[in-house]
C-alpha positions in Angstrom: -186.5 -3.9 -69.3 -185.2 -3.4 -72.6 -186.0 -0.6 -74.5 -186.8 -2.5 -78.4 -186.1 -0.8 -81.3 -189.6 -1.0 -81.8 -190.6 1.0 -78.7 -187.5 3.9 -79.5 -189.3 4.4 -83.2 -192.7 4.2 -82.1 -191.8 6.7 -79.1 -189.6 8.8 -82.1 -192.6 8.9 -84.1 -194.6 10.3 -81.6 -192.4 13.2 -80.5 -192.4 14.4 -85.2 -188.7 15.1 -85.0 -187.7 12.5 -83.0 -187.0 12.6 -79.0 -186.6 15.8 -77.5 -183.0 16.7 -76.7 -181.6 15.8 -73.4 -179.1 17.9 -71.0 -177.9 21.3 -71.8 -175.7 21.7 -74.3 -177.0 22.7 -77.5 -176.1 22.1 -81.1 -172.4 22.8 -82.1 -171.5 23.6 -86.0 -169.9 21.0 -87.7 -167.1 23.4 -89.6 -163.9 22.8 -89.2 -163.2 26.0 -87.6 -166.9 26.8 -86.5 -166.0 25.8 -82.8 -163.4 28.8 -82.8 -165.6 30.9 -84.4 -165.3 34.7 -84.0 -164.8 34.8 -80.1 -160.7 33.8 -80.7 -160.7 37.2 -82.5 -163.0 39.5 -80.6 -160.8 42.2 -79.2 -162.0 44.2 -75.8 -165.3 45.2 -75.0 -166.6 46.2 -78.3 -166.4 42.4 -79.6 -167.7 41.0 -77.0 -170.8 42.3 -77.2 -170.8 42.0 -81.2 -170.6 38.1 -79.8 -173.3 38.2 -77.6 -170.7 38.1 -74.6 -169.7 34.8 -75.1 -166.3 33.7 -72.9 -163.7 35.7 -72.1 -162.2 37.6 -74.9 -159.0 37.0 -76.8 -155.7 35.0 -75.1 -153.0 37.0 -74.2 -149.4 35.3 -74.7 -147.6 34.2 -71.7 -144.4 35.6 -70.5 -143.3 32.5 -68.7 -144.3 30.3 -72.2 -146.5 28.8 -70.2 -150.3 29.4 -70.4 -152.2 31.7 -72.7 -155.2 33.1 -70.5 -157.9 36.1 -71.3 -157.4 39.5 -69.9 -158.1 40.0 -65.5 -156.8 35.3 -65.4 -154.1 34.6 -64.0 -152.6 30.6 -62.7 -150.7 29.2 -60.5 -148.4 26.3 -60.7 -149.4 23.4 -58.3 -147.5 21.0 -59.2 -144.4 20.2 -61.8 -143.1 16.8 -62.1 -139.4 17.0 -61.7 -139.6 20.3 -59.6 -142.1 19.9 -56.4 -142.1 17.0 -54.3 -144.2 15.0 -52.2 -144.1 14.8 -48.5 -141.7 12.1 -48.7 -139.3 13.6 -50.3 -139.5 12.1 -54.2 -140.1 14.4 -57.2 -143.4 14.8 -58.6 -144.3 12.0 -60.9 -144.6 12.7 -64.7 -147.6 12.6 -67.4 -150.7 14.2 -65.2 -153.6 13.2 -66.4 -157.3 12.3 -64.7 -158.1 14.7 -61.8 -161.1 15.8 -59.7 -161.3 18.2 -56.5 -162.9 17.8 -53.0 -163.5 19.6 -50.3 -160.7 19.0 -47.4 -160.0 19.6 -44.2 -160.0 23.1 -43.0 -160.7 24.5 -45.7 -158.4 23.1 -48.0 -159.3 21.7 -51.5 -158.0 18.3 -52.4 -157.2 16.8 -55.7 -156.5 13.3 -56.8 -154.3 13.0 -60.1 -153.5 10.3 -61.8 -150.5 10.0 -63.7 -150.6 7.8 -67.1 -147.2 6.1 -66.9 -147.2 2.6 -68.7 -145.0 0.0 -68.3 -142.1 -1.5 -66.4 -140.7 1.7 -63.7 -137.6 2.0 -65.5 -139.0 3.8 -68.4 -139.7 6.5 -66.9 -137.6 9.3 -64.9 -140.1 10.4 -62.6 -142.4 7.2 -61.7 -145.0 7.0 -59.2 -143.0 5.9 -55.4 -144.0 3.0 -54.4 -144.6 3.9 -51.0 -145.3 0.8 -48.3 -148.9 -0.9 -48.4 -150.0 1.3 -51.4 -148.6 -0.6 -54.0 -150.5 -3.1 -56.2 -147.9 -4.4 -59.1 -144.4 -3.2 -57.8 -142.9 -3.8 -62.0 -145.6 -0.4 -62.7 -144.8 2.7 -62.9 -148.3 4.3 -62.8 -150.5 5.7 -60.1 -152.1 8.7 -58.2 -150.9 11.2 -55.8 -153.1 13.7 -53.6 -152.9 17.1 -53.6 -153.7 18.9 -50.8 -154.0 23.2 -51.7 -154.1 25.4 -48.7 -153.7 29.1 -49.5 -150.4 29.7 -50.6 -149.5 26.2 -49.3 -149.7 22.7 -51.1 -148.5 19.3 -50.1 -148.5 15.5 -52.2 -148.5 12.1 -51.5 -149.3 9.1 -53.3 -152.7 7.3 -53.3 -151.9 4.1 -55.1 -148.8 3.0 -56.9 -148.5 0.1 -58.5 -150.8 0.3 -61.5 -150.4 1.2 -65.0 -151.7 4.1 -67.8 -153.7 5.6 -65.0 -155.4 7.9 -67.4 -159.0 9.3 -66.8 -161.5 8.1 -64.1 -164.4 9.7 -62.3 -165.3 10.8 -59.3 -168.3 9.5 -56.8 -171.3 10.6 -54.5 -169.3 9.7 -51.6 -166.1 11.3 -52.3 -163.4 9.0 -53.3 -162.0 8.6 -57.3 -162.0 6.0 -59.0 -158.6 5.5 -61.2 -158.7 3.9 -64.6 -155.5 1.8 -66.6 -155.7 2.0 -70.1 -154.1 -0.9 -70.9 -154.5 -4.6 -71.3 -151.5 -5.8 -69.8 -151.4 -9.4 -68.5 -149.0 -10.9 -66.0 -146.1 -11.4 -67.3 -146.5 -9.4 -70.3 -144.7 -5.7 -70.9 -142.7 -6.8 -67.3 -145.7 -6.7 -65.2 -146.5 -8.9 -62.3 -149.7 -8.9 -62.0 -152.9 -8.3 -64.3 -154.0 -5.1 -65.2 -156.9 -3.1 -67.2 -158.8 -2.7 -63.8 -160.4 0.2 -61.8 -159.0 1.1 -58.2 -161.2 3.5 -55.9 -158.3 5.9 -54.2 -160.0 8.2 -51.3 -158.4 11.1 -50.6 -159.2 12.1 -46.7 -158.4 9.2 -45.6 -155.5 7.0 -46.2 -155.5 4.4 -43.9 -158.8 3.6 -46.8 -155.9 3.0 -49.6 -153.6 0.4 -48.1 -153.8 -2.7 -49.9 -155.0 -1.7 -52.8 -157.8 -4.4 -55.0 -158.7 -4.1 -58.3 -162.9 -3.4 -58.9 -163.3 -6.8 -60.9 -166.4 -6.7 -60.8 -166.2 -3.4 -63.7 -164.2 -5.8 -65.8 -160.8 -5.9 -67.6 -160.4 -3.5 -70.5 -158.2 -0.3 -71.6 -160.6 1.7 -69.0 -160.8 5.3 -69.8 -162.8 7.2 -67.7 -166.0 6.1 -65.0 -168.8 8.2 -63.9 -171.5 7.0 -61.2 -175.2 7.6 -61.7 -176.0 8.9 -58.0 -179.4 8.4 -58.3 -179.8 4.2 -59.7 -176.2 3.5 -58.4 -175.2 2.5 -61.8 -171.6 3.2 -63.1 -170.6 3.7 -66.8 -167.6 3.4 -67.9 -165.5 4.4 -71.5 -163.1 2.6 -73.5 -160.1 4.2 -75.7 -159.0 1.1 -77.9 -158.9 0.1 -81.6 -159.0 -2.9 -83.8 -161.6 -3.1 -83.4 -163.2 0.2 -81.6 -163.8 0.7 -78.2 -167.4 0.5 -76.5 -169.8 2.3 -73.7 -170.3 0.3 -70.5 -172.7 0.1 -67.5 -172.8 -2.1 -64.8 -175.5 -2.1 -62.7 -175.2 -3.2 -59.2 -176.2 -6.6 -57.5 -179.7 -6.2 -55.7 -179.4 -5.1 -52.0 -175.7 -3.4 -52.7 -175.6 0.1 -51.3 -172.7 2.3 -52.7 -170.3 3.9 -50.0 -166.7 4.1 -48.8 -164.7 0.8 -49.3 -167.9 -0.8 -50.4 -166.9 -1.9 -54.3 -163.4 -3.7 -53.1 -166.2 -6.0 -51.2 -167.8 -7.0 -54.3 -167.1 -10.3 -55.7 -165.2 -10.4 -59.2 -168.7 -11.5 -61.3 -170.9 -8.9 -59.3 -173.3 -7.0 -60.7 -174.1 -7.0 -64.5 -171.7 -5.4 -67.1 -173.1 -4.4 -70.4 -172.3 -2.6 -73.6 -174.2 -0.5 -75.6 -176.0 -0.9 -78.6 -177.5 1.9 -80.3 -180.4 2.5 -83.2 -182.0 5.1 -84.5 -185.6 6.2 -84.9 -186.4 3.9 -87.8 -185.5 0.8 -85.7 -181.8 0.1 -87.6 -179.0 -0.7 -85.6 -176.1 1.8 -85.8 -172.5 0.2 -86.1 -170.8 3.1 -84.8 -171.0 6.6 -83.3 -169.1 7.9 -86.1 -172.6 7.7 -88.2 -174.2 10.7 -86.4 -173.4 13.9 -88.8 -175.6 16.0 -87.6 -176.1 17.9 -84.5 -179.4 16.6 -82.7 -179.0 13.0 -83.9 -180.8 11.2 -81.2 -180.3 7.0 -80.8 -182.1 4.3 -78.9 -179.9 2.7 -76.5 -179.9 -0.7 -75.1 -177.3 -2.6 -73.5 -176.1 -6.1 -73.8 -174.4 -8.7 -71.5 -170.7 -9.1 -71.5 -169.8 -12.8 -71.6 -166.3 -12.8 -70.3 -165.6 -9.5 -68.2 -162.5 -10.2 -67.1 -160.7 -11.2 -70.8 -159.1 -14.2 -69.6 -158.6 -15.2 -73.5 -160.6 -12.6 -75.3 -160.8 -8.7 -74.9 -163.9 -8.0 -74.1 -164.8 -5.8 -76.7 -163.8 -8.8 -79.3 -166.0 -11.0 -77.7 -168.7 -9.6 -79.6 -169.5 -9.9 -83.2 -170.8 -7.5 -86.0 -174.8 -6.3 -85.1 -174.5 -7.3 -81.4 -172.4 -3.6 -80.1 -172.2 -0.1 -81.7 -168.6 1.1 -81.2 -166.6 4.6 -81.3 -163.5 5.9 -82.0 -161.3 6.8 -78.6 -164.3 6.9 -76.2 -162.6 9.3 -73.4 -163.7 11.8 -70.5 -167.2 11.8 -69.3 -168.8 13.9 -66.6 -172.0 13.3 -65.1 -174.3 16.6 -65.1 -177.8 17.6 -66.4 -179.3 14.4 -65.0 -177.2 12.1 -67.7 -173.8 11.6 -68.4 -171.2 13.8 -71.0 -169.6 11.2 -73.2 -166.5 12.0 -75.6 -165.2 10.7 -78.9 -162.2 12.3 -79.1 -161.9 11.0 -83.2 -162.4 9.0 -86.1 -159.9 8.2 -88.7 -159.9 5.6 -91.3 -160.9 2.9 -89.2 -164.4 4.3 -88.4 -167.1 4.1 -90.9 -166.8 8.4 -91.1 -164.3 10.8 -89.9 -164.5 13.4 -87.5 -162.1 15.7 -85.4 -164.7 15.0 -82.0 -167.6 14.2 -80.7 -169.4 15.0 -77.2 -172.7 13.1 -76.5 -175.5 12.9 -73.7 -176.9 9.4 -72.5 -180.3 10.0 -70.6 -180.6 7.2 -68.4 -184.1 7.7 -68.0 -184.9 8.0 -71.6 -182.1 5.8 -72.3 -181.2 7.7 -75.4 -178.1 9.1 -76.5 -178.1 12.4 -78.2 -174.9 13.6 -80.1 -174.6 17.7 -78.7 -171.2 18.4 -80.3 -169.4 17.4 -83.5 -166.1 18.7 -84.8 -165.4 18.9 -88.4 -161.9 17.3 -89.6 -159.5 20.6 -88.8 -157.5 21.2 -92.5 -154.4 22.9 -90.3 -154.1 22.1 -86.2 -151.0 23.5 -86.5 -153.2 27.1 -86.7 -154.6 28.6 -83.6 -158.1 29.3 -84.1 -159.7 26.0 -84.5 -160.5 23.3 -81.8 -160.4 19.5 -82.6 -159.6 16.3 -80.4 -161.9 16.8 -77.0 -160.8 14.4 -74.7 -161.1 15.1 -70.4 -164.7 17.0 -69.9 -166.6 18.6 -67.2 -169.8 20.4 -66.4 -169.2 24.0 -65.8 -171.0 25.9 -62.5 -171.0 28.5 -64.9 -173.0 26.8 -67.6 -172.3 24.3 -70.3 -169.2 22.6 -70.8 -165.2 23.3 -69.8 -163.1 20.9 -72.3 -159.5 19.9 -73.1 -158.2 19.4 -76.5 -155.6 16.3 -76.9 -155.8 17.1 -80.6 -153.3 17.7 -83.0 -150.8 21.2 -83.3 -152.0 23.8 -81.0 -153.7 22.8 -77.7 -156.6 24.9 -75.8 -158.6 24.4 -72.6 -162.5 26.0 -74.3 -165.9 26.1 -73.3 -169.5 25.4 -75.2 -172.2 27.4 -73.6 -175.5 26.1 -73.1 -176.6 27.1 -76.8 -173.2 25.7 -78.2 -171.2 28.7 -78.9 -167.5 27.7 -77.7 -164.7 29.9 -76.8 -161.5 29.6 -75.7 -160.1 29.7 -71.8 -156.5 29.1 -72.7 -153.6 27.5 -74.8 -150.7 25.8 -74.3 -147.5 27.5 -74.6 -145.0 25.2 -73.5 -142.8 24.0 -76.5 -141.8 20.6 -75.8 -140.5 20.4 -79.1 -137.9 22.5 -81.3 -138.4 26.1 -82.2 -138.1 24.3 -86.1 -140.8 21.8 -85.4 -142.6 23.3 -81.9 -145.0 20.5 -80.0 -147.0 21.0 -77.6 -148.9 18.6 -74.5 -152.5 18.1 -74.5 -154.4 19.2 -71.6 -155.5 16.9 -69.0 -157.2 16.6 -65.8 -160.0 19.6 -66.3 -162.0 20.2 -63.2 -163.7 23.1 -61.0 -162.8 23.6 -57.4 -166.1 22.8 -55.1 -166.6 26.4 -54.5 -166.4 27.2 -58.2 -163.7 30.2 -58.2 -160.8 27.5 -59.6 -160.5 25.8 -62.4 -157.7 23.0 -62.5 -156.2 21.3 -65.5 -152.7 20.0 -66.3 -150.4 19.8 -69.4 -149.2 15.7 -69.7 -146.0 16.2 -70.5 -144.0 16.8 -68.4 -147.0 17.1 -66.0 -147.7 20.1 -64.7 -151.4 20.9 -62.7 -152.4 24.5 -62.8 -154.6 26.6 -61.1 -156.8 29.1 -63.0 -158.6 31.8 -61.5 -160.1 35.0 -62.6 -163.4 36.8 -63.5 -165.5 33.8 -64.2 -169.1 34.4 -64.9 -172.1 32.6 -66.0 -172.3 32.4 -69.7 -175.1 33.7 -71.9 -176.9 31.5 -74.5 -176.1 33.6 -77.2 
């Protein structure tokens, strides 16, 4: 059943301020250099309490030029394209991006990372090998590999080759990923072979699962960002990062009598299920043209959700298949997480071709309530070239420490932070690897943020030239403040 604009004022009305605020991140400031805050400074013990003992105190420069951690962190390098290699011999491919953990074998962790490489395989150095019965579109250069950590030990293979701008994705209940292109490419277009813009489902214990890989049709044909599974209704949403016009927020709900499981969403036929995108209003019943409206912290909007007509694009993008009033859009829809009961939704930007601009955005969709509440907003950062401020969120996950663990693909200087509970934010670590020139210094956005399943890890990478770390150190549940 829908849920009217009628019904989402009346309900609005109801509750004075408007519907109570869902998940567990609170209220950011909308400064540009409120996220930063004071905690960058704060210098030993004395600070931290002066800060309510939020994070982990000040980043201390690497040695290496690596990565920028607090006092008592340390990381390890797991992988570096170009350096390590898989089990079959090849380097490391390039441009790590996507990633989530599971338990293994043993006691090992495993990882799958995708690696956004797009276009034909001779633009790039280090592609993904396109190793026998795991290859979809032999002209693509993109992909996943799995990581296997044991100890002091680590070992890689590829899960699916083949596809292109493998960028987020999102794990699911039952333990595989599903892998996301970002692009639109059509056979015969940019070199390709075969269509792309699809989802794949890459399980990682078990690779006899992978051979033969087929695209999830069903979920449609878009620039797919990242996918998250609601393990409770069985419904999947799903981001898009495109422009001209702005990307949307998907679900597809499942056809009656489907049960979720290993190898089961390869079975579905291409029109299975219903795909939908989201349209938003706000407590006095208008309809909202884009998330980019929402200035203030708390903003809470009505959602409901309207059929896609053509899900694959066989003429149309999808997202131009609809017309002004029928969708709200948003600027570079990115990584989403699914905690708290709802799912972590991020707008990494607006610029001139949203209705307002902003340096980020992180909301919460309530599938219950079916409301989405906007729980962080960044301010437009003046200088990103100056360490302090945080702009650009892009991969996010739910901390087992409380809150939020998010990495910055923003501009300048690029940090992996956290927003506690009560939306103070501090910072876990910084990017020291000049890619650039000492003149004009660059540096990778961070990728691929995710907790071991014990906790005691955290794993991110730097893109370029793809690198996945391993964090550890004194984590500890964080304080309201």
């Amino acid at each position: 059943m829908s849920l009217t604009r009628r019904d989402f004022a009346r309900r609005s009305a109801i509750t004075g301020a408007g519907v109570a605020l869902a998940g567990s991140v609170g209220a950011l400031a909308t400064a540009p250099n409120a996220l930063a805050s004071t905690d960058t400074e704060s210098v030993g013990e004395e600070s931290a309490d002066r800060h309510g003992g939020v994070g982990y105190g000040p980043l201390v420069p690497d040695p290496e030029g690596v990565l920028a951690l607090p006092a008592g962190f340390s990381y390890r390098v797991i992988t570096y394209s170009g350096r390590t290699k898989l089990e079959s011999g090849e380097f490391t491919p390039s441009n790590h991006d996507g990633t989530s953990t599971f338990d293994g074998p043993r006691g090992t962790t495993l990882l799958v990372n995708n690696h956004e490489l797009k276009g034909t395989r001779d633009t790039w150095k280090y592609p993904v090998p396109l190793t026998e019965g795991l290859v979809y579109d032999p002209a693509a250069s993109g992909g996943c590999t799995v990581v296997e950590v044991r100890h002091d030990k680590v070992a890689e293979w590829v899960g699916i080759a083949g596809t292109s701008t493998n960028c987020a994705g999102g794990n699911t209940p039952w333990d595989t990923w599903l892998t996301c292109e970002e692009t639109e490419d059509k056979a015969g277009q940019n070199g390709m072979t075969k269509d792309h813009g699809y989802v794949f489902e890459v399980d990682p214990a078990d690779r006899r699962r992978n051979r033969n890989p087929k695209p999830v049709k069903a979920l449609g044909r878009y620039a797919h960002e990242a996918v998250v599974v609601d393990p409770k209704r069985g419904r999947l949403y799903l981001t898009e990062d495109a422009a001209t016009p702005n990307g949307l927020l998907y679900r597809w709900t499942p056809p009656q009598g489907f049960e979720h499981g290993h190898g089961q969403l390869r079975t579905l036929a291409d029109d299975a299920g219903a795909l939908q995108a989201f349209k938003c209003f706000d407590s006095g019943g208008r309809f909202v043209d884009d998330l980019s409206r929402a200035t203030k912290i708390g903003t809470v909007y009505g959602v409901d959700w309207v059929d896609v007509p053509d899900r694959d694009a066989r003429t149309v993008s999808v997202r131009k298949q609809f017309t002004a009033g029928e969708v709200t859009r948003a600027r570079k829809l990115e990584g989403m997480w699914w905690g708290d009961g709802g799912v972590y939704i991020v707008s990494s930007y607006a610029r001139e071709e949203s209705p307002v601009q902003h340096d980020g955005q992180v909301w919460f969709y309530d599938p219950k309530r079916r409301t989405l509440t906007l729980k962080v907003r960044i301010g437009v950062n003046p200088d990103p070239s100056v360490d302090g401020a945080f702009d650009g969120p892009d991969n996010i996950t739910v901390s087992p420490y409380g809150g939020l663990v998010i990495a910055e693909d923003g501009e300048g200087v690029q940090h992996l932070f956290g927003a506690t509970d009560s939306g103070r934010t501090y910072p876990i670590a910084r990017n020291e690897l000049n890619i650039g020139t000492e003149e004009e210094p660059a540096y990778s956005e961070f990728t691929g943020v995710t907790f071991s399943p014990d906790g005691r890890t955290l794993f991110a990478n730097i893109q370029e030239p793809g690198i996945m770390l391993a964090i550890t150190g004194p984590w500890k549940r964080q304080k309201r403040g």
